[in-house]
One Martini backbone bead per residue (centre of mass of N, CA, C, O) as a GRO file, in nm:
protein
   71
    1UNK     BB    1  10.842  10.370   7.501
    2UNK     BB    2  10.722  10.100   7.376
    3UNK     BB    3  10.558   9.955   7.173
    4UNK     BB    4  10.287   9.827   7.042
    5UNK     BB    5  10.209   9.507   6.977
    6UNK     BB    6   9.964   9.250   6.886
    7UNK     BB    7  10.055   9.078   7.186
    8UNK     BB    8   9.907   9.295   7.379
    9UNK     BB    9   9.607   9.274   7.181
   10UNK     BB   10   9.507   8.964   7.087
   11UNK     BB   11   9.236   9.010   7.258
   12UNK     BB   12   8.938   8.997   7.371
   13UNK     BB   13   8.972   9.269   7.648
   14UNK     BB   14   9.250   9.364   7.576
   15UNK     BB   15   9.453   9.628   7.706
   16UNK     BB   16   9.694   9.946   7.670
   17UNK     BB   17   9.774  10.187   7.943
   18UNK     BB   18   9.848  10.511   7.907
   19UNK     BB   19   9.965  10.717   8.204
   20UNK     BB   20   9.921  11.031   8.312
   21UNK     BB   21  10.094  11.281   8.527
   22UNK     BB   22  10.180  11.521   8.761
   23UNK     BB   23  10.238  11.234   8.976
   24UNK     BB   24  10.274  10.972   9.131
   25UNK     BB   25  10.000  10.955   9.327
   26UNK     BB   26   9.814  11.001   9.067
   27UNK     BB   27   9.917  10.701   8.904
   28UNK     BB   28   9.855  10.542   9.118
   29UNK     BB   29   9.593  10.569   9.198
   30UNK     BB   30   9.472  10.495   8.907
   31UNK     BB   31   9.613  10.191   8.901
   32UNK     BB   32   9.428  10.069   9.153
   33UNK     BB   33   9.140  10.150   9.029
   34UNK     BB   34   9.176   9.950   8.782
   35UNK     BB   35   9.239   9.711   8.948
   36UNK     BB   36   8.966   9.673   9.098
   37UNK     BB   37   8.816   9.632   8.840
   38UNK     BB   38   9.043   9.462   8.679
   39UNK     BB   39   9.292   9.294   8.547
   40UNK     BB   40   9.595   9.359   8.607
   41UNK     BB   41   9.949   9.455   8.602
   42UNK     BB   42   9.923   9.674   8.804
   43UNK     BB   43  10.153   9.846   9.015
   44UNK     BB   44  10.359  10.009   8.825
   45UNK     BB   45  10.658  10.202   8.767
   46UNK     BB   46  10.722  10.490   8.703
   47UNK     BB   47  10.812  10.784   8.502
   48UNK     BB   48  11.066  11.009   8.347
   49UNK     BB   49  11.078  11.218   8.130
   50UNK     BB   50  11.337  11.444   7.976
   51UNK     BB   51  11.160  11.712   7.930
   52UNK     BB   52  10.868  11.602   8.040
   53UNK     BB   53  10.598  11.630   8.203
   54UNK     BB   54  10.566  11.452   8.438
   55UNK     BB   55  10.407  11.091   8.448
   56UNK     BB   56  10.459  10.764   8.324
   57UNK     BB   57  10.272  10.475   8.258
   58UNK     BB   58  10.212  10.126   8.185
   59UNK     BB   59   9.930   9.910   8.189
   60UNK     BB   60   9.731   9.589   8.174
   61UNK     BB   61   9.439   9.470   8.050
   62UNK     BB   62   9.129   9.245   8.125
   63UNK     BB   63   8.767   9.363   8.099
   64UNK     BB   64   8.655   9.081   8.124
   65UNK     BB   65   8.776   9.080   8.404
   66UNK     BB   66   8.842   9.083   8.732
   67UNK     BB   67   8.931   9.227   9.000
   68UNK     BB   68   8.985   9.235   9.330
   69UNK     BB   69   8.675   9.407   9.408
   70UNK     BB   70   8.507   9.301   9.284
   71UNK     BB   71   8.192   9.095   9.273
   0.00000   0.00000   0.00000
């Protein structure tokens, strides 16, 4: 994974989150549910590190932001 620097985070209320889970349905489900409530880069594509357990993803939040779902 590329690592995170200072333009990535560069403004008060924007956050880089590394996600790991066991399989690929529950790392998409928590980064949907993180959509509702902030704006993020969205559900973006799983990946496995060989020889590593698990799946792990990186999303974008801004959450000074309103999600979709958010009043």
């Amino acid at each position: 994974m590329k690592p995170i620097d200072e333009q990535h985070i560069a403004e008060p209320g924007l956050v880089v989150l590394d996600i790991t889970g066991g399989d690929e349905d529950t790392v998409r489900a928590v980064m949907a549910t993180l959509d509702e409530h902030w704006a993020t880069s969205g559900v973006v594509p799983v990946r496995r590190d060989p020889g590593e357990p698990g799946v792990r993803a990186r999303i974008y939040a801004d959450v000074l932001r309103p999600g979709r779902h958010s009043p």
